[in-house]
C-alpha positions in Angstrom: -36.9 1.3 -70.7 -33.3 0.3 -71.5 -31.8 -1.8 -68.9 -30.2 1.3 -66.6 -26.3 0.4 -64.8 -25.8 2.8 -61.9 -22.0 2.9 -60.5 -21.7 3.4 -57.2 -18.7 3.0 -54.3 -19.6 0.5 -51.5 -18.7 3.1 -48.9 -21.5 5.8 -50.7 -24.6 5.3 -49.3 -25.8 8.1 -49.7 -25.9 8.6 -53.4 -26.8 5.9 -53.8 -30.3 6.6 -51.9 -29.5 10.0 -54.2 -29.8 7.8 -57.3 -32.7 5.3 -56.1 -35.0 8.8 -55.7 -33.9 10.4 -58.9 -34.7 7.3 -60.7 -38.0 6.3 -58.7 -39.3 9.7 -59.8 -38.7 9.1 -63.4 -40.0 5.5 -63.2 -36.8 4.2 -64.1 -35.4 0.7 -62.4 -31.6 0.3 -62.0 -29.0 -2.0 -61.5 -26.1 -1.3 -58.9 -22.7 -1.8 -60.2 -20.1 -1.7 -57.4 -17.3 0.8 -58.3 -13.4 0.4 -58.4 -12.3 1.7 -55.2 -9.1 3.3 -56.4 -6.4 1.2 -57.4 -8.1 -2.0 -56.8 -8.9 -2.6 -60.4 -9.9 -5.9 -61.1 -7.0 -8.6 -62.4 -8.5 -9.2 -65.3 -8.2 -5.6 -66.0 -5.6 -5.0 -64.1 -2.5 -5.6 -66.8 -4.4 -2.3 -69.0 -3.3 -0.1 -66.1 0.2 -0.7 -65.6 0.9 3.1 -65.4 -1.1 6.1 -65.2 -1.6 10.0 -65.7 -4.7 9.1 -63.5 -4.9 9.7 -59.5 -6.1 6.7 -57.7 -9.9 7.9 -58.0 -9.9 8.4 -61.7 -8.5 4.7 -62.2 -11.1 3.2 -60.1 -13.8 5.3 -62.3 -12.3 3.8 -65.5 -12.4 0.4 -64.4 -15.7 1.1 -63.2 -16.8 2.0 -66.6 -15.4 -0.7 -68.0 -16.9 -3.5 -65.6 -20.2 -2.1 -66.5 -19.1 -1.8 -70.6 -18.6 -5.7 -69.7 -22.1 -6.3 -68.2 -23.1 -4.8 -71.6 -21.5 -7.3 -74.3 -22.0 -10.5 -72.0 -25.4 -9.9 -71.6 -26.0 -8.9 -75.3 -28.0 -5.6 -74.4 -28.8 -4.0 -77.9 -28.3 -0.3 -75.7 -27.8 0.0 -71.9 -27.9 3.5 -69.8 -24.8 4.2 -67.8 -25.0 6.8 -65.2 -22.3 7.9 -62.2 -24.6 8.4 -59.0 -24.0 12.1 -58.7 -26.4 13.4 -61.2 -29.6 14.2 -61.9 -32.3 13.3 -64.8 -34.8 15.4 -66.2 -38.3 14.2 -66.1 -38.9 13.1 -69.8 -35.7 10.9 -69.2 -37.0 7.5 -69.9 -39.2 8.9 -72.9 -35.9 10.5 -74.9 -33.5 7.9 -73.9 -36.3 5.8 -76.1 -36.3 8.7 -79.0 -33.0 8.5 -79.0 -31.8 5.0 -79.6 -34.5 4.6 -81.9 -33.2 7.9 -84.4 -30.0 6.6 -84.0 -28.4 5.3 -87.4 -27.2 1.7 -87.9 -24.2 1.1 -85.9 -23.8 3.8 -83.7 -22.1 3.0 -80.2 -22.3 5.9 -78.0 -25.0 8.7 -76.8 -24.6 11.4 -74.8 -26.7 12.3 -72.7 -25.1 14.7 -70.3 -23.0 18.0 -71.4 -24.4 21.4 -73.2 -21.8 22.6 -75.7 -21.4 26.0 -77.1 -20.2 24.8 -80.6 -22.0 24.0 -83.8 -24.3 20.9 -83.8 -26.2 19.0 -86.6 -29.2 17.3 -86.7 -29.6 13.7 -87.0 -32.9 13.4 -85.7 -36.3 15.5 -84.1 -36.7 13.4 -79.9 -40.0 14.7 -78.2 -40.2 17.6 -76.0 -38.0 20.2 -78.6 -34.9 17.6 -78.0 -32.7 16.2 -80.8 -30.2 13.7 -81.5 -27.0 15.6 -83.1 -23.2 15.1 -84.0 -20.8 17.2 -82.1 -18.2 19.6 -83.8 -16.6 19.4 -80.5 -17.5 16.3 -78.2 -18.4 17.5 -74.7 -18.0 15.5 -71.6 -20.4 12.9 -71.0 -18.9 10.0 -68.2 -21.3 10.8 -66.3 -24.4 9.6 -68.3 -24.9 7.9 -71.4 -25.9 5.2 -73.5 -24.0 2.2 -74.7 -25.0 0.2 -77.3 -23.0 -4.0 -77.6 -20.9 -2.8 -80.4 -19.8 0.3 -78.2 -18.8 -1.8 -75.2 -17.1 -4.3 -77.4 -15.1 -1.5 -78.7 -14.6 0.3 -75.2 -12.9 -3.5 -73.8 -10.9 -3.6 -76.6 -7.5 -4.1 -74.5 -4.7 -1.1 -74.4 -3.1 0.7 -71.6 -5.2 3.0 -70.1 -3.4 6.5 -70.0 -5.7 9.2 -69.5 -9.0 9.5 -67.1 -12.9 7.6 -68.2 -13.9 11.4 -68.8 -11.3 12.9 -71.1 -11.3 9.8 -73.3 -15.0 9.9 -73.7 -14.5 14.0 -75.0 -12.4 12.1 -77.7 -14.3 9.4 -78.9 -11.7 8.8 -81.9 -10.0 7.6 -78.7 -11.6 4.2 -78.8 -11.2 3.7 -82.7 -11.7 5.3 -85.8 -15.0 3.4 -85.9 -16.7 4.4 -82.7 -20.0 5.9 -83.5 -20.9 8.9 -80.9 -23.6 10.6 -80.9 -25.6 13.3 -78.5 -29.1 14.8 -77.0 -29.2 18.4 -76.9 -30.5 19.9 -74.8 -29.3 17.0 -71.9 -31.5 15.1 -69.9 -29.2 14.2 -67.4 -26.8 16.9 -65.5 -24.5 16.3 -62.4 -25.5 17.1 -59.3 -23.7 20.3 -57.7 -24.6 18.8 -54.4 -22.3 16.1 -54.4 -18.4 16.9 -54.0 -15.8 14.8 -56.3 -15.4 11.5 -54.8 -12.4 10.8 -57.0 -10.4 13.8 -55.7 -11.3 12.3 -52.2 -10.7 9.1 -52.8 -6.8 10.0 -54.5 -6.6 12.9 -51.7 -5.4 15.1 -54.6 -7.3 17.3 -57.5 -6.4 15.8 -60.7 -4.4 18.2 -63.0 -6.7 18.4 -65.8 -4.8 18.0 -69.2 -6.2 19.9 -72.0 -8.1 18.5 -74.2 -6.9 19.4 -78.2 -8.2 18.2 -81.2 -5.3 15.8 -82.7 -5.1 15.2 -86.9 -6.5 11.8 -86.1 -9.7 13.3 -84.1 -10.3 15.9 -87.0 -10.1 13.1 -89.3 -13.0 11.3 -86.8 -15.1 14.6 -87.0 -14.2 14.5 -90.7 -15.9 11.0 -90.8 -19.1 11.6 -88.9 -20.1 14.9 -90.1 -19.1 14.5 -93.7 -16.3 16.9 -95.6 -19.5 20.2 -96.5 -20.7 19.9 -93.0 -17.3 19.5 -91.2 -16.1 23.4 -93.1 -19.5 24.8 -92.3 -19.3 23.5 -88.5 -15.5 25.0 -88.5 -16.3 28.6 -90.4 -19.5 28.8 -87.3 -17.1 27.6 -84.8 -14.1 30.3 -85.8 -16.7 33.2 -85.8 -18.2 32.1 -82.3 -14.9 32.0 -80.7 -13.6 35.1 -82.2 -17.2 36.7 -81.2 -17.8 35.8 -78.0 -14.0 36.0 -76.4 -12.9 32.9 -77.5 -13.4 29.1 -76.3 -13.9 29.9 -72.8 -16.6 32.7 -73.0 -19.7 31.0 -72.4 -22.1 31.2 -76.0 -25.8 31.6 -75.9 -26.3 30.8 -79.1 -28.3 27.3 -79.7 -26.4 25.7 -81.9 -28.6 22.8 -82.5 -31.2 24.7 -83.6 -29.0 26.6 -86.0 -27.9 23.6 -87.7 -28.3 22.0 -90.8 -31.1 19.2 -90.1 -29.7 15.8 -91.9 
C-alpha cells in the first residue's frame, strides 16, 4: 500500500479514533498530519494567503493540504493517499488504490477517489471488482480523498495567492496548471461520513457561501486536452441531452456513465 497521510485537528480526537478503525479494517497504516487550525497557516505559507474568499476553516483545510502535498515531494513518494478524517473507505480500498496508480498513464498527478458524478465518463482503464479509472467531463469534488502522485504536489506548491477553498480548486483541476493530470475511480471507494458535522463551518462559526462552480474557456480548454477534441463533443452532445432529460444539472441521473463510455 501507498504511504496513506490522514489530516486531522489536534482538538479531534474523535475522528481521529474514526479514521484509525476505518483504516485498521481495510489493513491500511496511516500517517497523522496535524491540520491548520484556522488562520494559523504556517509562515512559510503564510505570504499565499494574504486575503481570502475562504472562512477561517477552509484556510486551515488548504494549508492542511498543502503541508501534506509537501510531505509528498520531500519525501519523493512516487503516489501518496490523502484523506480528510471524516470519511469512509470501501473494503477493496487498498486493492483499487493499487489498480489504479498502476492504469494510470505516464505523468498523471491526481486521482479521485471520492465523488460520483452524473456526467459522461471515459474509460482509461478496467480496476478489480467492476471499478475503472476514467476522465471526467465534469470534475466532481474529491478534497476529501485522493491520490497524489510527486509531480502533482510539486504542481499543487507551486506558489500563488490562494483565493478560493482546497475543495472548489480541486473540482477545477485546470486550477493548478494547464498541465495537471487528473484522473478518477468510479464507482468511489471512499465517501464522507454523514456522521461527522463540518468542522470548518465550526471552526469559522459561519457556513461558507458556496461560490458556483462554472466551467471557464481556460477549463474547457483543460477538458479539451485530457479527453481529446472527438471525445470532448461526444462527452458534451451526452451531457446536453442528460441535462435537458432529467431536469437539468441538479436532478440527480441514474444513468452510469462510466459504463456508457467509450473505453480508451
Amino acid at each position: 500500500m501507498f504511504p496513506t497521510y490522514v489530516i486531522n485537528l489536534d482538538r479531534d480526537v474523535g475522528r481521529l479514533a474514526h479514521m484509525r478503525e476505518v483504516l485498521g479494517k481495510a489493513g491500511v497504516p496511516f500517517e497523522r498530519v496535524p491540520g491548520v487550525l484556522g488562520r494559523a497557516v504556517p509562515g512559510n505559507l503564510a505570504d499565499q494567503f494574504p486575503w481570502s474568499e475562504m472562512n477561517a476553516g477552509h484556510m486551515g483545510a488548504y494549508a492542511s493540504h498543502l503541508l501534506v502535498a509537501q510531505l509528498v515531494f520531500s519525501r519523493k513518494h512516487n503516489a501518496a493517499v490523502v484523506l480528510e478524517d471524516d470519511v469512509v473507505v470501501e473494503p477493496d480500498f487498498a486493492t483499487i488504490v493499487a489498480a489504479a496508480v498502476e492504469a494510470a498513464p505516464f505523468g498523471w498527478d491526481q486521482i479521485c477517489l471520492l465523488g460520483t458524478s452524473r456526467w459522461a465518463m471515459l474509460k482509461v482503464g478496467s480496476l478489480p471488482n467492476g471499478r475503472h479509472l476514467v476522465r471526467y467531463s465534469r470534475f466532481p469534488w474529491t478534497a476529501a480523498g485522493y491520490v497524489l502522485s510527486r509531480s502533482g504536489a510539486a504542481k499543487l506548491l507551486r506558489p500563488r495567492v490562494r483565493r478560493i477553498g482546497v475543495d472548489v480548486e480541486m473540482k477545477q483541476p485546470w486550477l493548478h496548471g494547464r498541465d495537471f493530470d487528473a484522473l478518477g475511480v468510479a464507482p468511489p471507494i471512499v465517501r464522507q461520513d454523514p456522521a461527522f458535522p463540518s468542522s470548518l463551518n465550526a471552526i469559522a462559526g459561519e457556513v461558507r457561501r458556496d461560490l458556483p462552480v462554472r466551467t471557464s474557456i481556460q477549463g474547457h480548454l483543460w477538458y479539451l486536452s485530457t479527453l481529446g477534441a472527438a471525445d470532448f463533443l461526444k462527452c458534451k452532445v451526452h451531457n446536453l441531452i442528460t441535462a435537458a432529460k432529467w431536469g437539468g444539472p441538479a436532478s440527480p441521473s441514474p444513468v452510469n456513465h462510466c459504463e456508457r463510455a467509450k473505453t480508451k
